[in-house]
Residue, then its C-alpha position, 0 to 999 in steps of 0.5 A: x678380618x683375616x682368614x686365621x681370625x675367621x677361625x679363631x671367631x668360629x672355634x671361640x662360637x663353637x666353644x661357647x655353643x658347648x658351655x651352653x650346652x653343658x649348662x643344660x644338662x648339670x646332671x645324667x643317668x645311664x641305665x646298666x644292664x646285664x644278663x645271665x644265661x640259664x646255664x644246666x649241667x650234669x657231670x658224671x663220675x664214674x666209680x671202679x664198680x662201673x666197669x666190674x660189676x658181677x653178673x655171676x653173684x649179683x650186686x645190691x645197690x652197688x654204686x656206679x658212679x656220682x653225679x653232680x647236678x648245677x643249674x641256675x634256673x630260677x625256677x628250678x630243674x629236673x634231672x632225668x634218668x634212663x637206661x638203653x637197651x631196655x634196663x639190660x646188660x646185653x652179652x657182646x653176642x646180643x643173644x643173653x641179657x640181664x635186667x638191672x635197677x637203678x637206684x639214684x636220689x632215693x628212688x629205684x626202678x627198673x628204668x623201661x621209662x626215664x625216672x626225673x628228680x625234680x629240684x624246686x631251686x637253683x644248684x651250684x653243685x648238688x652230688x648224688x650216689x648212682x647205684x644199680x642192683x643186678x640179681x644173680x645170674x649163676x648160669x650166665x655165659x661167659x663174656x663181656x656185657x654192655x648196659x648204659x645210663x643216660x641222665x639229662x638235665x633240664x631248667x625248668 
């Protein structure tokens, strides 16, 4: 036998051995899998009164902002809402503040702890009023005063 029929021979055994083999398995399965990662957010936009809000004539309930809450946590989540600096708005000069409410997913406190709005389910996009009361303060010196809001959103 020749070298070119030697290989012939073995391509022809070797094409054989591979009928065999796809006679053993007329039929297959494969397993497909995929994963979805718990994905939490909070978007805050801010309204107009965010940035003017009158110390001097006081303010009830005046909305701040709105909140979208998403999160895909099947077994729901919570939102916490805090304030810094002590639920205040504190002069630049830091020696006058001024207490204010906060009012969101009808609760309000005065937020010296964080105030949570738990959600039993999932969320593609849920919109909620963040509001704040501040009494009047006649007398309050001029100048500008600083407050914040945090909010955290947690899967649960």
């Amino acid at each position: 036998m020749n070298h070119l029929a030697c290989v012939g021979t073995g391509i022809a055994m070797l094409l054989a051995g591979t009928g065999a083999a796809l006679a053993q398995a007329p039929s297959g399965k494969l397993e497909l899998r995929a994963q979805v990662p718990v994905i939490c957010i909070v978007d805050i936009q801010p309204a107009a009164k965010a940035t003017r809000l009158d110390i001097r004539s006081g303010e009830t309930a005046a909305t701040v902002g709105w909140v979208t809450e998403r999160c895909n946590s099947p077994g729901g989540y919570k939102v916490e809402v805090s304030a810094s600096y002590d639920a205040q708005l504190v002069s630049e000069d830091g020696r006058t503040s001024v207490p204010f409410t906060t009012h969101y997913d009808g609760k309000s406190a005065r937020l010296l702890q964080a105030m949570v709005a738990q959600r039993d389910q999932p969320t593609a996009g849920l919109s909620r009023e963040l509001a704040v009361t501040v009494p009047a303060q006649a007398g309050a010196p001029a100048g500008a005063y600083t407050g914040r809001l945090n909010l955290i959103i947690k899967a649960r």
